[in-house]
C-alpha positions as CSV (number, residue, x, y, z in Angstrom):
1,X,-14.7,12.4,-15.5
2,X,-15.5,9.8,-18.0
3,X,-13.5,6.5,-19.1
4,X,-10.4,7.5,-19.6
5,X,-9.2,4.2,-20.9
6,X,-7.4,3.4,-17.2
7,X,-8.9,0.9,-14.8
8,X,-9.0,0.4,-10.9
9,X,-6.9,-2.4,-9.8
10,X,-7.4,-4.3,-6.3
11,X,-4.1,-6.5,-4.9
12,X,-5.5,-9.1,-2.2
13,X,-4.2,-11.4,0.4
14,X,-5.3,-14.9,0.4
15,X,-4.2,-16.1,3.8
16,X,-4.1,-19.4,5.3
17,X,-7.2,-20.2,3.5
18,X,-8.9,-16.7,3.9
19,X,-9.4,-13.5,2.5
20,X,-9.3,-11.4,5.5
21,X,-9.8,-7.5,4.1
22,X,-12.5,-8.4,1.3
23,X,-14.9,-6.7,2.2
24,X,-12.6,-3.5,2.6
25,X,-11.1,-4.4,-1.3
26,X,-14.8,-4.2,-2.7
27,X,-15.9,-1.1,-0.5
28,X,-13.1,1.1,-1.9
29,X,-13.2,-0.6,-5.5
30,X,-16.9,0.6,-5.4
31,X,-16.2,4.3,-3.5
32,X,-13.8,4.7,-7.0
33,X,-16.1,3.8,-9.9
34,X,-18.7,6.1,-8.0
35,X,-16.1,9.0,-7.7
36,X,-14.2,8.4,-10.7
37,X,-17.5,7.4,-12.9
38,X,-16.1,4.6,-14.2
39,X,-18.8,1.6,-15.3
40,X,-19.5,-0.8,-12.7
41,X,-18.1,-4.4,-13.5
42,X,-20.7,-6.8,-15.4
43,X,-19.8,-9.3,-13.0
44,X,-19.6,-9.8,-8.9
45,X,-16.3,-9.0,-8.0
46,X,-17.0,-11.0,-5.1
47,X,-18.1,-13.8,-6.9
48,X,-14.9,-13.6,-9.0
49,X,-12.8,-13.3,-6.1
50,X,-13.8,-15.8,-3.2
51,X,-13.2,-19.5,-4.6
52,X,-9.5,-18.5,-4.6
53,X,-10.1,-18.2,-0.6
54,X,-8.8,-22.2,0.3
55,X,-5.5,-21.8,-1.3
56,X,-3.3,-21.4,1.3
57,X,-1.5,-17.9,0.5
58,X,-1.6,-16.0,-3.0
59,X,-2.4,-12.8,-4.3
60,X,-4.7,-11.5,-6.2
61,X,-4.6,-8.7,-8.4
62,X,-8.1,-7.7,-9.7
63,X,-8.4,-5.7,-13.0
64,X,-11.4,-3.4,-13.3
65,X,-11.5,-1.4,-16.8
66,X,-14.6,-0.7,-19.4
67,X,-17.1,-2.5,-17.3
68,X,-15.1,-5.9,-17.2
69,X,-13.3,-7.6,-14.1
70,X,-10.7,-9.9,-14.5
71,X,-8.7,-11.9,-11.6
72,X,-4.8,-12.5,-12.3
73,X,-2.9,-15.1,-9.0
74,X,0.5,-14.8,-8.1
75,X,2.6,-16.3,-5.3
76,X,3.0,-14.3,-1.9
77,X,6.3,-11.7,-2.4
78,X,9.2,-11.3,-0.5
79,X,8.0,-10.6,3.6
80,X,12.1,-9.3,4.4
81,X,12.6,-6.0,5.4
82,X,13.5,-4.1,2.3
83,X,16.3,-1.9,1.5
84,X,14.6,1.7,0.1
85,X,16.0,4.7,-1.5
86,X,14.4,7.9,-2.2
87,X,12.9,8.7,-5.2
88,X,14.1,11.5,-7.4
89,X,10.8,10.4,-9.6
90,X,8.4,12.7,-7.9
91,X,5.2,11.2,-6.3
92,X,2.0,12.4,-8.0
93,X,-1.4,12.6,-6.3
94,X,-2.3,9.2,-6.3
95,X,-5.8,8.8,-4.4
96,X,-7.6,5.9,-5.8
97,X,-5.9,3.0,-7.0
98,X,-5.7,2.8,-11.2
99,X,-3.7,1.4,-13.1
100,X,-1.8,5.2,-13.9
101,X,0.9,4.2,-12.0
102,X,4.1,5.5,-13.7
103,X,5.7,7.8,-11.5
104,X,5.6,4.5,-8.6
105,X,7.3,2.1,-11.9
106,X,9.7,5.0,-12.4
107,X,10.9,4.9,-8.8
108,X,10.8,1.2,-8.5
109,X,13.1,1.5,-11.7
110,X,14.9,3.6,-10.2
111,X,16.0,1.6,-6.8
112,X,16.3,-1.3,-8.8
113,X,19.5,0.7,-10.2
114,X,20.5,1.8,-7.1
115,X,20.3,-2.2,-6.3
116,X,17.8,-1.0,-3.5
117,X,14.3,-3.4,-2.7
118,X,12.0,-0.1,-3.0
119,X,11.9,3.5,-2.9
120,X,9.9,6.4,-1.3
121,X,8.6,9.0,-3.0
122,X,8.3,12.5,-1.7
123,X,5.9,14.9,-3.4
124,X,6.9,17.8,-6.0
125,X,7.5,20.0,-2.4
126,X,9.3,17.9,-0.8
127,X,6.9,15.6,1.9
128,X,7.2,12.3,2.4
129,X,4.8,10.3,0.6
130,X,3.9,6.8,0.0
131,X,6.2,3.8,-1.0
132,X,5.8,2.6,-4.5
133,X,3.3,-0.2,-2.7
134,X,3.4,0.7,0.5
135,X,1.8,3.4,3.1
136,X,5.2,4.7,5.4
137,X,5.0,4.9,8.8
138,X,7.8,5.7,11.8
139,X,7.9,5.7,16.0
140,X,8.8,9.3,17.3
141,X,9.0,9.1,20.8
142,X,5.2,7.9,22.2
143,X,3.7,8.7,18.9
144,X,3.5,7.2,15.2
145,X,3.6,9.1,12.3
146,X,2.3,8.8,9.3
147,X,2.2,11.2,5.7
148,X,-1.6,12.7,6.1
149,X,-3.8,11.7,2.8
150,X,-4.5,15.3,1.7
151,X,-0.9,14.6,-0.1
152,X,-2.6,12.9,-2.2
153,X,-1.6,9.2,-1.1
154,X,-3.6,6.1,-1.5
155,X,-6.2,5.2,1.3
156,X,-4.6,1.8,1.6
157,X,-6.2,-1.0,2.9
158,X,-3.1,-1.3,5.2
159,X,-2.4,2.0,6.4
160,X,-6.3,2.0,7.4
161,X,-6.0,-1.0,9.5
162,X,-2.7,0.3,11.3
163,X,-4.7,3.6,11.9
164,X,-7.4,1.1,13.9
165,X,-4.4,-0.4,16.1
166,X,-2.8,2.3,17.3
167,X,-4.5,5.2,19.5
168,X,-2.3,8.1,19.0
169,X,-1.1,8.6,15.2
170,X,0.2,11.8,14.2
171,X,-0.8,12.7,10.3
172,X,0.5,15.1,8.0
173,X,3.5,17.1,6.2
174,X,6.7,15.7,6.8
175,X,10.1,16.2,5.5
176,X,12.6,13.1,4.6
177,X,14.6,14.2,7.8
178,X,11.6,13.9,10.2
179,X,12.0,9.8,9.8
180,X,14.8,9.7,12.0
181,X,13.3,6.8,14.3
182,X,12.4,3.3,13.4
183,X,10.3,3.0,10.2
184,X,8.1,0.6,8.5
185,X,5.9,0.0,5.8
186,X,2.4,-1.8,5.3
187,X,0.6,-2.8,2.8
188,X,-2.8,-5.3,2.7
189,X,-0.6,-7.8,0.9
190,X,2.3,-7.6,3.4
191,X,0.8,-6.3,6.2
192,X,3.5,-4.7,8.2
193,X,7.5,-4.9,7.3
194,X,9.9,-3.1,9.2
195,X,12.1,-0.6,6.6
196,X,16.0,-2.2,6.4
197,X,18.0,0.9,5.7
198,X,16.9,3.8,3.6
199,X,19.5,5.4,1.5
200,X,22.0,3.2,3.0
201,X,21.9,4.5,6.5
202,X,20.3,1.4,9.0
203,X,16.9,2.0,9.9
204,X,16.7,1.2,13.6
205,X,14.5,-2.0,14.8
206,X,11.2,-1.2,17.6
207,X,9.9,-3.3,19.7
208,X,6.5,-2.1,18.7
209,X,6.5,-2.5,15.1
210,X,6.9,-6.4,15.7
211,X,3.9,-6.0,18.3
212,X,1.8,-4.2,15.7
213,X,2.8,-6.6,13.0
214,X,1.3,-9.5,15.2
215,X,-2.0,-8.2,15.7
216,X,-2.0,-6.6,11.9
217,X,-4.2,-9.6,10.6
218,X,-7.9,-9.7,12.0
219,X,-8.5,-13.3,13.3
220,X,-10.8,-15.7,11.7
C-alpha cells in the first residue's frame, strides 16, 4: 500500500513534567510506516516531541503524513467518568492509528446528540469494540475482559499497559450484553476512567478499577 494521502497520528501524555509512554508512541508510529509503507518523517519525532516534557500536563497530538511531522499541544481533557452510548455508526477495522477516522467522528457525533460524553462501537456483527478514543474493558467475576484485537481494534498504548497489570485478562468476541459488570475505559492520555452509565443504565463502581488506575502510570 502506497501513500494514500492519510497520515498516522500519535496523542501523548505530558505528565507532571514527563512523557512516560514515549518510547511506546515512537515504537508503534514506526511498526505503522513499516506496515503501512508510508515515508518515514524527515525529522526525529523524538526530537520534535521531548522539549514539551517540563510542562506540567498537555497533550500532544503528533501528525505524521508525506514524510513530514508536525506537533499540535492542547490542554489535558476531561478525567470524569463519562456517560457512553452505543453506536449505531458501525466500528471499522481500525488497526493502526491514521487519521481515517470517520466511523469514531460519526459515533462521537452521534452521542453528542444523544447528550452522552462518548460512545462504543460494536462491529458490523455485532462485538463490542473500541470507544471512539478508548480501549473498553469490564470485571466478570475474578477475570477482566477485554474485545480481542483480531476485531480489528487499535493496539493502544493504554490497553497494552493494562494488559501488563493484570495477570488473568480474558480477550475476544463479546456481545454488548456480556458488559454487565463494572466497566472502564483507558486510553494513554487518560489512562484509566471508570464508564458512568452506558445507555443510561448506571455502570456499577469496582474497587479494582480504582487499584488499577493507581498503578496505571509507570513511576519516574
Amino acid at each position: 500500500m502506497g501513500n494514500a494521502g492519510y497520515g498516522l497520528i500519535e496523542t501523548i501524555r505530558v505528565r507532571d513534567g514527563r512523557i512516560p509512554f514515549l518510547e511506546r508512541h515512537l515504537a508503534r508510529l514506526a511498526r505503522s510506516l513499516a506496515e503501512l509503507r508510508l515515508p518515514k518523517p524527515s525529522q526525529d519525532v523524538a526530537r520534535l516531541v521531548r522539549p514539551f516534557a517540563g510542562t506540567g500536563d498537555a497533550v500532544l497530538r503528533v501528525e505524521v503524513r508525506d514524510g513530514r511531522a508536525s506537533v499540535t499541544v492542547r490542554d489535558l481533557p476531561p478525567l470524569d467518568p463519562p456517560a457512553v452510548i452505543t453506536a449505531s455508526e458501525p466500528h471499522r477495522p481500525y488497526p493502526h492509528k491514521t487519521t481515517e477516522r470517520d466511523c469514531f467522528a460519526d459515533a462521537g457525533k452521534e452521542a453528542e446528540v444523544a447528550e452522552a460524553d462518548d460512545a462504543l462501537l460494536l462491529t458490523h456483527d455485532g462485538w463490542v469494540a473500541e470507544g471512539t478514543v478508548w480501549a473498553v474493558f469490564w470485571w466478570e467475576g475474578d477475570a477482566l475482559h477485554t474485545p480481542a484485537l483480531d476485531l480489528g481494534i487499535l493496539p493502544g498504548i493504554g490497553r497494552a499497559r493494562v494488559l501488563e497489570l493484570v495477570q488473568r485478562v480474558e480477550q475476544g468476541r463479546y456481545r454488548p450484553q456480556a458488559l454487565r459488570g463494572s466497566v472502564f475505559l483507558t486510553n494513554a492520555v487518560r489512562g484509566i476512567v471508570p464508564m458512568a452509565s452506558l445507555d443510561g443504565a448506571v455502570v456499577p463502581a469496582d474497587p479494582r478499577t480504582a487499584q488499577l488506575a493507581s498503578r496505571f502510570w509507570p513511576p519516574a
